[in-house]
Backbone as CSV, one residue per row, in Angstrom:
resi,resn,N_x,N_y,N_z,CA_x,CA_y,CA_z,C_x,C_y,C_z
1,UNK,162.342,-130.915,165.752,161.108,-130.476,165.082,160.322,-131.702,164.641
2,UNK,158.925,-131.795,165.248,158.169,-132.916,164.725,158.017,-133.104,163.030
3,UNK,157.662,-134.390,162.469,157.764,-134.335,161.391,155.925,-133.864,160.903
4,UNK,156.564,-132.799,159.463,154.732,-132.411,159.250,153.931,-133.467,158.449
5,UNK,152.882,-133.140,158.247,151.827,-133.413,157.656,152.071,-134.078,156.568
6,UNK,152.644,-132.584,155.727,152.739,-132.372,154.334,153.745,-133.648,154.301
7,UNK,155.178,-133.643,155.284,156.347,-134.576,154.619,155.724,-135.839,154.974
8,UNK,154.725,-135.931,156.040,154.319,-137.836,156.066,153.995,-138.076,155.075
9,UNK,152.679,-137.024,154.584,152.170,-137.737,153.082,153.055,-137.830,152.021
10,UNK,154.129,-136.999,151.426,155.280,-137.443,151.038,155.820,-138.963,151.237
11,UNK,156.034,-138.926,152.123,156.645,-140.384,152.614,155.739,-141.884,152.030
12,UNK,154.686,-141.471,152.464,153.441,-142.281,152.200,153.323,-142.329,150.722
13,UNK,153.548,-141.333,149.944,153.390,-141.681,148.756,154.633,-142.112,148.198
14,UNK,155.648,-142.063,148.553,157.270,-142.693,148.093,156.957,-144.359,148.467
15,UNK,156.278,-144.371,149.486,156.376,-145.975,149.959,155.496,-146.587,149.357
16,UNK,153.937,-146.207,149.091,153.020,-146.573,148.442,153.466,-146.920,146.991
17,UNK,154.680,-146.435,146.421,154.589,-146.605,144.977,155.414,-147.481,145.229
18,UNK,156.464,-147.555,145.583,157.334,-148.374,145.861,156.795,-150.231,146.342
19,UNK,155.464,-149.981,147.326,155.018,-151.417,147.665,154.189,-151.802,146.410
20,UNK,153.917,-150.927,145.899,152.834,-151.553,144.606,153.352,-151.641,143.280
21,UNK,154.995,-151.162,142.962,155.549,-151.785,141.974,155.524,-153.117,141.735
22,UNK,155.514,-153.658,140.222,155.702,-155.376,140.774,157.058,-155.202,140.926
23,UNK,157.044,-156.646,141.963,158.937,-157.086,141.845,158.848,-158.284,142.961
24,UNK,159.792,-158.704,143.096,159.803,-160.096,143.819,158.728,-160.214,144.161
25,UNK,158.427,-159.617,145.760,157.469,-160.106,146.457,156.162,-160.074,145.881
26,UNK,155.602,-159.581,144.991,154.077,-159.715,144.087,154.481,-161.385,143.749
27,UNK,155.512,-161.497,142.811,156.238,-162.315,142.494,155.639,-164.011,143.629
28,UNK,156.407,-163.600,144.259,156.953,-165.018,145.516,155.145,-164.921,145.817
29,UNK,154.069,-163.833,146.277,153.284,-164.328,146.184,152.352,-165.084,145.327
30,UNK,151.681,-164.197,144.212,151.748,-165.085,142.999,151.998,-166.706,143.074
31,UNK,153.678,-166.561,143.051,153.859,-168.490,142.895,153.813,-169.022,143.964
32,UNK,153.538,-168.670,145.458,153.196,-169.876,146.461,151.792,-169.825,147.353
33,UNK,151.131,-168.536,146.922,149.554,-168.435,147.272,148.848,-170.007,146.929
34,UNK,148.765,-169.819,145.237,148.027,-171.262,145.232,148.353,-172.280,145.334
35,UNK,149.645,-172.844,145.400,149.688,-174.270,145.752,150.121,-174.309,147.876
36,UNK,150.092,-173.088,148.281,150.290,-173.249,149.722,149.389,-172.773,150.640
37,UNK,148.282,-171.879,149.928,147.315,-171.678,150.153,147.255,-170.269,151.023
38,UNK,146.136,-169.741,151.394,146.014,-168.137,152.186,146.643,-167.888,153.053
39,UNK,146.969,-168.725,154.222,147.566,-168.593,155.437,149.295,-168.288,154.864
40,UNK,149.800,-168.991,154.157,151.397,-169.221,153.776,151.355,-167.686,153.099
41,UNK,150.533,-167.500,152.128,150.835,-166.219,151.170,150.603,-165.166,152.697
42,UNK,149.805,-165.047,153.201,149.700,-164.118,154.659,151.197,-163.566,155.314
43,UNK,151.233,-165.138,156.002,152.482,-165.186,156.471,153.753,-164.962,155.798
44,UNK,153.937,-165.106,154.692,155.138,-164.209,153.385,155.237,-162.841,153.737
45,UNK,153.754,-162.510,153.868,153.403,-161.048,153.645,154.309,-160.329,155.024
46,UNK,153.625,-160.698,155.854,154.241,-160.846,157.070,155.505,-160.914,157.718
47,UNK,156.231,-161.701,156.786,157.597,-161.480,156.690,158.234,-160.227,155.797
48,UNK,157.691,-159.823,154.800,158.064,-158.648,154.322,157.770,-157.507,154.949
49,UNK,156.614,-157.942,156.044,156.681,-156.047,157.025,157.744,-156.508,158.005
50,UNK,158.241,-157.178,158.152,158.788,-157.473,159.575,160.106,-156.809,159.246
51,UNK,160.571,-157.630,157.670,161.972,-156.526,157.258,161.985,-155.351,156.855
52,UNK,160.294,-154.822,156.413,160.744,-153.332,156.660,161.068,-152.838,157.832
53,UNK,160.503,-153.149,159.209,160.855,-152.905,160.405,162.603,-152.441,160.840
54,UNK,162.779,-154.232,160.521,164.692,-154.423,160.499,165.196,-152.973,160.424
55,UNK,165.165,-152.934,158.765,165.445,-152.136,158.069,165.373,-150.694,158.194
56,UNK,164.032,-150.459,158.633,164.209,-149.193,159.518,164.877,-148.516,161.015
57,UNK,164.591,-149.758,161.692,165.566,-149.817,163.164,167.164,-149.810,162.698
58,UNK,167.915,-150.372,161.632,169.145,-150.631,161.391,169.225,-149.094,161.123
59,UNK,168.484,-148.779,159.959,168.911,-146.762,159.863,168.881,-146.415,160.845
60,UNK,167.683,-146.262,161.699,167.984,-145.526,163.211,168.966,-145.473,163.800
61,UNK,169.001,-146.516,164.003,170.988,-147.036,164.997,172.201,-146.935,164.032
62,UNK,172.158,-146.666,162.592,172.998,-146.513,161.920,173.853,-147.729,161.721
63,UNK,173.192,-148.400,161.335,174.139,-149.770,160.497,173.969,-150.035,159.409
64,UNK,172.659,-149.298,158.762,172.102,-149.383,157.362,173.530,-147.922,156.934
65,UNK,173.933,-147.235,157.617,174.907,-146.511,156.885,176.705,-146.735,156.725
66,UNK,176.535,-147.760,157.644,177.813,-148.116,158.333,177.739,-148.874,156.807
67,UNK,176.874,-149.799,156.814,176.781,-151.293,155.190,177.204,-150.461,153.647
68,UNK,176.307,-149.430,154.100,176.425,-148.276,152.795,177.471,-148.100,152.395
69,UNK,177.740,-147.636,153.930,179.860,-146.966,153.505,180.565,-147.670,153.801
70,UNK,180.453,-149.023,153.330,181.515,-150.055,153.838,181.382,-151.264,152.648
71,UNK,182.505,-150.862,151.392,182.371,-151.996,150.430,181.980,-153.470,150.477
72,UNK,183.017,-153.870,151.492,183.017,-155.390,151.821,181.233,-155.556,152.380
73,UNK,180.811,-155.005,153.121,179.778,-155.654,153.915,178.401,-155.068,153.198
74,UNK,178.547,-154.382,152.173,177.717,-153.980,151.109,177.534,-155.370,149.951
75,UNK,179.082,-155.477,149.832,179.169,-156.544,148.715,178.829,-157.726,149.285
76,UNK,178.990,-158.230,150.673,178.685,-159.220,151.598,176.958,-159.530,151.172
77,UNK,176.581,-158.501,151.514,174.792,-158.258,152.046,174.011,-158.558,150.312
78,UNK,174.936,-158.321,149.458,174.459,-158.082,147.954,174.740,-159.345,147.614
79,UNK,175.533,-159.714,147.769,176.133,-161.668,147.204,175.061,-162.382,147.794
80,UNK,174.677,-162.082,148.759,174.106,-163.118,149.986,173.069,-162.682,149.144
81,UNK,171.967,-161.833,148.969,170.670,-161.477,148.387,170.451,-162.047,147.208
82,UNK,171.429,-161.421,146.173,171.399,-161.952,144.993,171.408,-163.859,144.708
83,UNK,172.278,-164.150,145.472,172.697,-165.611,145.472,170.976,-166.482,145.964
84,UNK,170.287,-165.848,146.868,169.364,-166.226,147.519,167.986,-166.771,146.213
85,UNK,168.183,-165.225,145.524,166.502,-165.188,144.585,166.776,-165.802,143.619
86,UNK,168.619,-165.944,142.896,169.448,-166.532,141.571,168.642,-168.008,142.234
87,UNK,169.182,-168.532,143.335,168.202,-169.881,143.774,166.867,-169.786,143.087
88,UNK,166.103,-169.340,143.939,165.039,-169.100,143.806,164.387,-169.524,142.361
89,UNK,165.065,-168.700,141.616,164.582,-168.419,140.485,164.837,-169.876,139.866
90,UNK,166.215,-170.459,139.856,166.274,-172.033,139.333,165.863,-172.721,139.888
91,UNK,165.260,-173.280,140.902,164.496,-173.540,141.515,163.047,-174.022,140.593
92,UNK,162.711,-172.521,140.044,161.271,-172.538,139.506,161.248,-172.635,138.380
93,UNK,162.288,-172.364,137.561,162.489,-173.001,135.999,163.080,-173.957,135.840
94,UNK,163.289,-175.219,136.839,163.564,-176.344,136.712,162.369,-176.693,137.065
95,UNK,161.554,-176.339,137.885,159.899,-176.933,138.104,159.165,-176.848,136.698
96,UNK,159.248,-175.962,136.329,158.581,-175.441,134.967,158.979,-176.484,133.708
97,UNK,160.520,-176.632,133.450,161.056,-177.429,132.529,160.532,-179.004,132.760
98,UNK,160.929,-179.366,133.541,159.928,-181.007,134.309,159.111,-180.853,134.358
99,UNK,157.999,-179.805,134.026,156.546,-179.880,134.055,155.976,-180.683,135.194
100,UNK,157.027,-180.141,136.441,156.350,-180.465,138.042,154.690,-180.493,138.184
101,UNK,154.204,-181.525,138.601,153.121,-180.886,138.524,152.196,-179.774,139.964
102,UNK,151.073,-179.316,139.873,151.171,-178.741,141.013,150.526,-179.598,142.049
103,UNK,150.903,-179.050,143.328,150.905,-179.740,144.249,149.238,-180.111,144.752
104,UNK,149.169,-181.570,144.999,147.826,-182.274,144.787,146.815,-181.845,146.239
105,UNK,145.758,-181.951,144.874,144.170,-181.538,146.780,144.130,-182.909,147.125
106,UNK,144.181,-182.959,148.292,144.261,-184.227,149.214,142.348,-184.161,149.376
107,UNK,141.664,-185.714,149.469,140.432,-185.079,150.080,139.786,-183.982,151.018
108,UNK,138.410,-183.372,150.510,138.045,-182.480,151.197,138.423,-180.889,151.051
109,UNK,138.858,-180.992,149.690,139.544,-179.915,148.877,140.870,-178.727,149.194
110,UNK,141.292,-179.609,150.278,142.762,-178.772,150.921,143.533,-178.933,150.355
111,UNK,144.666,-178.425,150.485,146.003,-178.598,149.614,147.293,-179.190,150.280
112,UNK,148.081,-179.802,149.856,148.906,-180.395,150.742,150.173,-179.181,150.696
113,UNK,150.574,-178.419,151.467,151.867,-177.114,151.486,152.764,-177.903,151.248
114,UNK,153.686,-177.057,150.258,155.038,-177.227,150.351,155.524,-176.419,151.386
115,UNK,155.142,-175.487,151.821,155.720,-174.288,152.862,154.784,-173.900,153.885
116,UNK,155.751,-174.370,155.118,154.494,-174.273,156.370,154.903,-172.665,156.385
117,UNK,153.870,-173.211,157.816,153.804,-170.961,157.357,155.082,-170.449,158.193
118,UNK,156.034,-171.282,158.757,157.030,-170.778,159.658,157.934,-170.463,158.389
119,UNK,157.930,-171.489,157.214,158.975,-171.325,156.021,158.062,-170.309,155.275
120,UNK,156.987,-170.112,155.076,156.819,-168.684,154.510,157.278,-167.317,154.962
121,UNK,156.957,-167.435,156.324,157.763,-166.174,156.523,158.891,-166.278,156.503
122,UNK,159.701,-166.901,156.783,161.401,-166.996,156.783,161.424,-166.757,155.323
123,UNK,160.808,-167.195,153.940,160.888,-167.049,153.131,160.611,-165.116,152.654
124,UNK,160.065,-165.186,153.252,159.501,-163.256,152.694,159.942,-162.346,153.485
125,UNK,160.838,-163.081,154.483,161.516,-162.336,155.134,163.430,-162.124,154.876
126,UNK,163.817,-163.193,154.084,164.741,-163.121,153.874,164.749,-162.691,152.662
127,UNK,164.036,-162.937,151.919,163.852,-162.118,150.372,164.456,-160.379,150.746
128,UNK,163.583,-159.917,151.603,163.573,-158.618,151.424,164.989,-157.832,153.034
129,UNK,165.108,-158.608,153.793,166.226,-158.139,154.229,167.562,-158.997,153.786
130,UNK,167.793,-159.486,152.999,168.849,-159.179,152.169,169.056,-158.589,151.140
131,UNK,167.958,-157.783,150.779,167.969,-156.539,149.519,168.655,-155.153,150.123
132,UNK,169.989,-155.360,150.395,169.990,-153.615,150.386,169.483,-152.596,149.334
133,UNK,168.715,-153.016,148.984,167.820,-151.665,148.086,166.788,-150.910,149.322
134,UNK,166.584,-151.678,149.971,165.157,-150.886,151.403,166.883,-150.782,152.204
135,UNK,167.488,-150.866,152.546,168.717,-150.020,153.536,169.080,-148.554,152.910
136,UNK,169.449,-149.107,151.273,169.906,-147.668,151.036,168.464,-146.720,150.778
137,UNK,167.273,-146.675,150.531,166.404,-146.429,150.909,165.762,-145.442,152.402
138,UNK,165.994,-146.415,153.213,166.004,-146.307,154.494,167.381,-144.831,154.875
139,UNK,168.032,-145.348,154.009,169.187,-144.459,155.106,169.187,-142.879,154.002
140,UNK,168.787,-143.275,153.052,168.807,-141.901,152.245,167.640,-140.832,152.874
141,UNK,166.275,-141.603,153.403,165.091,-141.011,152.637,164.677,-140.813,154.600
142,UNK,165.757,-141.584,155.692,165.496,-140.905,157.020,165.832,-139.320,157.246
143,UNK,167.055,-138.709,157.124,167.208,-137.730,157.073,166.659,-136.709,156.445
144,UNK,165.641,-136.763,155.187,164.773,-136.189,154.509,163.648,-135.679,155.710
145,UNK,163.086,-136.757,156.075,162.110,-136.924,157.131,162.136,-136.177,158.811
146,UNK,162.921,-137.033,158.955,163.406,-136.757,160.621,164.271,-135.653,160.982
147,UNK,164.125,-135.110,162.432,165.092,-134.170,162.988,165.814,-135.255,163.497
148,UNK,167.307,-135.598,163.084,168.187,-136.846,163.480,168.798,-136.402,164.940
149,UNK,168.599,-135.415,164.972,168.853,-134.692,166.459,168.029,-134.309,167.632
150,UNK,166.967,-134.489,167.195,165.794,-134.481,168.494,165.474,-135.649,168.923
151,UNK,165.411,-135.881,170.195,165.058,-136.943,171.075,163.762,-137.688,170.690
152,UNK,163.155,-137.218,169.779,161.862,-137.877,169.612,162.480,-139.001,168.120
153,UNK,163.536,-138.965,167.316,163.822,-139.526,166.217,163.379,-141.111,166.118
154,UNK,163.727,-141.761,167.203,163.173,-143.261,167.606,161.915,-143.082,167.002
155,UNK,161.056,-142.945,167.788,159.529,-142.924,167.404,158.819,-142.294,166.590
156,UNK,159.707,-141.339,165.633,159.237,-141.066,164.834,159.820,-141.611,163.026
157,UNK,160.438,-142.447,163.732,161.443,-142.725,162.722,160.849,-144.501,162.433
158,UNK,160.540,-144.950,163.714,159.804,-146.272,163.904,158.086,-146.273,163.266
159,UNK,157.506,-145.083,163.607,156.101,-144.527,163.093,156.209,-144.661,161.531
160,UNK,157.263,-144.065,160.996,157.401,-144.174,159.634,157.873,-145.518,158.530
161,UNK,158.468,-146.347,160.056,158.656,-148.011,159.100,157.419,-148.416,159.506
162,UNK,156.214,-148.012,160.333,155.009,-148.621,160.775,154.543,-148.674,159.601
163,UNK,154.049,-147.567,159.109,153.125,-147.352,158.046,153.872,-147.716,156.564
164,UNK,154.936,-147.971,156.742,155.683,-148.473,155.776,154.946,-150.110,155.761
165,UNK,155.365,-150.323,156.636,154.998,-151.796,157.037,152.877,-152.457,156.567
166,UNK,152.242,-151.017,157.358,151.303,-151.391,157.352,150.356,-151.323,155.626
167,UNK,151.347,-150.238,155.215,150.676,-149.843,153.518,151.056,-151.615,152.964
168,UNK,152.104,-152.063,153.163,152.644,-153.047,152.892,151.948,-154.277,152.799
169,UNK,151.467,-154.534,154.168,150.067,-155.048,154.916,149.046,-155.299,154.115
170,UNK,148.629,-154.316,153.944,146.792,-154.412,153.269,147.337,-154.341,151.598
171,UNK,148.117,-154.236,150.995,148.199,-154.015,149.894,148.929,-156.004,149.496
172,UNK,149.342,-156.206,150.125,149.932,-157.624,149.777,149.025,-158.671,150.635
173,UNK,148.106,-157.907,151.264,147.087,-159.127,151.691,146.260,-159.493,150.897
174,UNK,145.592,-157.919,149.822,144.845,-158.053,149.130,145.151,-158.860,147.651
175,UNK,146.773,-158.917,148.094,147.093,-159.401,146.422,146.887,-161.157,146.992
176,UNK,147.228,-161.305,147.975,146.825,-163.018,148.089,145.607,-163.271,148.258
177,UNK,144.740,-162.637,148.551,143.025,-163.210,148.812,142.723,-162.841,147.072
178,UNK,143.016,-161.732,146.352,143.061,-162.151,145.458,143.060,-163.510,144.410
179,UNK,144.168,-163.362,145.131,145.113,-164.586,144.231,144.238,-165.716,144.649
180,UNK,143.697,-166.346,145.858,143.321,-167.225,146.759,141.990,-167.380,145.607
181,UNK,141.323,-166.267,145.379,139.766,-166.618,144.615,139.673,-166.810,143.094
182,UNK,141.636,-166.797,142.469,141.301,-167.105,141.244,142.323,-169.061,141.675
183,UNK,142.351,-169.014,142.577,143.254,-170.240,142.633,143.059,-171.770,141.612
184,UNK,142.032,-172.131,141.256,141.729,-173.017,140.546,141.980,-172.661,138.966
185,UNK,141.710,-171.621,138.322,142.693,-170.995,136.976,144.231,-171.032,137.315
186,UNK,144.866,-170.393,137.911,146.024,-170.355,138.451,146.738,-171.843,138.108
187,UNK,145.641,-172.815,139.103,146.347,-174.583,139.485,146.630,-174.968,138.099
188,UNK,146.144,-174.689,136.984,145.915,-175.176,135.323,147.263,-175.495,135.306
189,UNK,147.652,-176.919,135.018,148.955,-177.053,134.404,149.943,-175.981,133.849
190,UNK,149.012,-175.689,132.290,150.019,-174.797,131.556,150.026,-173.312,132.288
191,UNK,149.029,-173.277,133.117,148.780,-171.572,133.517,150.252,-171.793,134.542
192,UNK,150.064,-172.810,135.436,151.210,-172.795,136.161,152.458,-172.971,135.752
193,UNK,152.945,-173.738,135.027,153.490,-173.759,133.856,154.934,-172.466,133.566
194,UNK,153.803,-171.415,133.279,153.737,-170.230,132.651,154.303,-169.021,134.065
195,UNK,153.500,-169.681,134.889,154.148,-168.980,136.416,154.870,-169.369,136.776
196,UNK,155.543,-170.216,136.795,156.890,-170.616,137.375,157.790,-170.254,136.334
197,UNK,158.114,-170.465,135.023,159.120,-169.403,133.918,158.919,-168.314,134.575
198,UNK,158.244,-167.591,134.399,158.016,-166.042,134.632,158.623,-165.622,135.588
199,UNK,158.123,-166.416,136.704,158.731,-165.624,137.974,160.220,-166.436,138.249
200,UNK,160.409,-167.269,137.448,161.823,-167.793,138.066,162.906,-166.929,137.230
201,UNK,162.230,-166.432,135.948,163.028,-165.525,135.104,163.377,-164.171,135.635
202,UNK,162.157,-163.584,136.515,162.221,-162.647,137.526,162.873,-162.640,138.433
203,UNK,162.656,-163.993,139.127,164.338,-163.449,140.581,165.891,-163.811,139.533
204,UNK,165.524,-164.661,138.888,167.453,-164.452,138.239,167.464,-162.959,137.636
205,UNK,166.681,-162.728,136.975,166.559,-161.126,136.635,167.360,-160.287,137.533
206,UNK,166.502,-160.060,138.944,166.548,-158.826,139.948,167.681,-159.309,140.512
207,UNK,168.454,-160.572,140.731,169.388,-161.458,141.483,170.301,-160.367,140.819
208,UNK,170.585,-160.828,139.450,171.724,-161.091,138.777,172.168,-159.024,138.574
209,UNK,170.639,-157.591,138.698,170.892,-156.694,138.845,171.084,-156.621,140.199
210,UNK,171.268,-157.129,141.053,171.485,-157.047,142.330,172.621,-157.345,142.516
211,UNK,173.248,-158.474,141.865,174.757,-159.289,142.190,175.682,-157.826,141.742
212,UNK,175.052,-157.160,140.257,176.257,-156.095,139.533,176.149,-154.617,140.098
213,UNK,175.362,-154.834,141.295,175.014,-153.295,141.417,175.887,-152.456,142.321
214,UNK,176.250,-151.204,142.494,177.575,-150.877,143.662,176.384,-150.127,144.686
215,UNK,177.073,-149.940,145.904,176.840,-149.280,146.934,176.680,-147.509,146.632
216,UNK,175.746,-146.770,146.973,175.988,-145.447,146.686,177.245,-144.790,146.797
217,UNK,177.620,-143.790,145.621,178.899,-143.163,146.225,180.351,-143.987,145.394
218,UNK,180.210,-145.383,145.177,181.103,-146.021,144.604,181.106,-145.975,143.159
C-alpha cells in the first residue's frame, strides 16, 4: 500500500521539528560559519543530509535494527559518537579559556579556514552518523510509514530520507547565510569568546547524554 498524504505530512512534521530543534549541528554551525566562512558552513550542512541518507538506507536493509538489537555494537556506535563531540567540545573550551583569538582576514577581506570544505563535511557528517539517535529514529518511525512488504519500500522509504534530507537543506542553509551576514558581530573577541564556552559546553553536554544512554528495549 502506497504511503498517504495524510502520513507524509506526518512525517514531515516529525522531521521538521526535529531539524529545527537546537542541538549540535545549529551548534557546529554557529561556531565554524564565521571564522570558515559560507562555503565550509554549506558543506557541514551537506554532510548532515548525506547521514540522514546513511541512516535511512541502513533501516531499509536493516542494520539500523540489527545495531538496535545488538548491545555491543549499540554501545560501539555510542562510545564512538559520544567520544567524538566530548572532543569537540574540549577542543572549544580550551579555545575559549586561551582566549584563541579568531582566525585573521588576510588582505582583501577573506578569511584564512581552519576547515577546508572536504573537513567540513567529514565534520557534519560524522557528527550525525555516529548519533544513533537518527538510527533508532529511522528504524522506529519506518514501519509507521511504509508497507515493509511491498516491493515499492526502497523508494519509498528513500523518498522519505529525501525530504528528510532536503527540509534539512534549506533550513541549515538558511541558518549559515544567516550566520554569514551577522559575521563581523559574531568575529568580536568576547562575542566569540562566549561561542566557543557555549557550544563546547553543548557537545560535552549531548556527548556525555549520549555516552549514558541504553539502546531501546534495554
Amino acid at each position: 500500500m502506497p504511503l498517504g498524504f495524510d502520513s507524509y505530512l506526518v512525517f514531515l512534521s516529525i522531521v521538521t521539528l526535529i531539524v529545527v530543534s537546537p542541538g549540535v549541528n545549529l551548534a557546529l554551525l554557529i561556531q565554524a560559519t564565521p571564522t570558515n566562512g559560507r562555503y565550509a558552513g554549506l558543506m557541514m550542512t551537506a554532510g548532515f543530509c548525506a547521514a540522514i541518507m546513511v541512516h535511512a538506507s541502513l533501516a531499509l536493509i536493516g542494520v539500523g535494527a540489527i545495531i538496535m538489537a545488538s548491545a555491543m555494537l549499540f554501545s560501539i556506535l555510542k562510545i564512538a559518537g559520544a567520544s567524538y563531540l566530548i572532543w569537540l567540545g574540549i577542543k572549544a573550551l580550551a579555545a575559549s579559556v586561551r582566549g584563541c583569538p579568531v582566525p585573521a582576514v588576510v588582505p582583501g577581506g577573506t578569511m584564512t579556514p581552519s576547515l577546508d570544505l572536504r573537513r567540513s563535511f567529514l565534520r557534519g557528517f560524522l557528527t550525525n552518523i555516529l548519533n544513533p539517535k537518527p538510527a533508532i529514529f529511522y528504524v522506529a518511525a519506518f514501519p509507521q510509514f511504509l508497507d515493509t512488504s511491498g516491493p515499492a519500500t526502497w523508494v519509498a522509504g528513500l523518498g522519505l530520507g529525501a525530504s528528510h534530507a532536503t527540509i534539512a537543506l534549506i533550513f541549515y542553509g538558511c541558518v549559515v547565510l544567516t550566520v554569514e551576514r551577522t559575521t563581523k558581530w559574531l568575529r568580536r573577541p568576547t562575542v566569540w569568546r562566549t561561542i566557543q564556552s557555549m557550544t563546547g559546553m553543548l557537545y560535552i553536554f549531548v556527548g556525555g547524554r549520549l555516552m549514558f544512554s541504553r539502546a531501546p528495549g534495554v
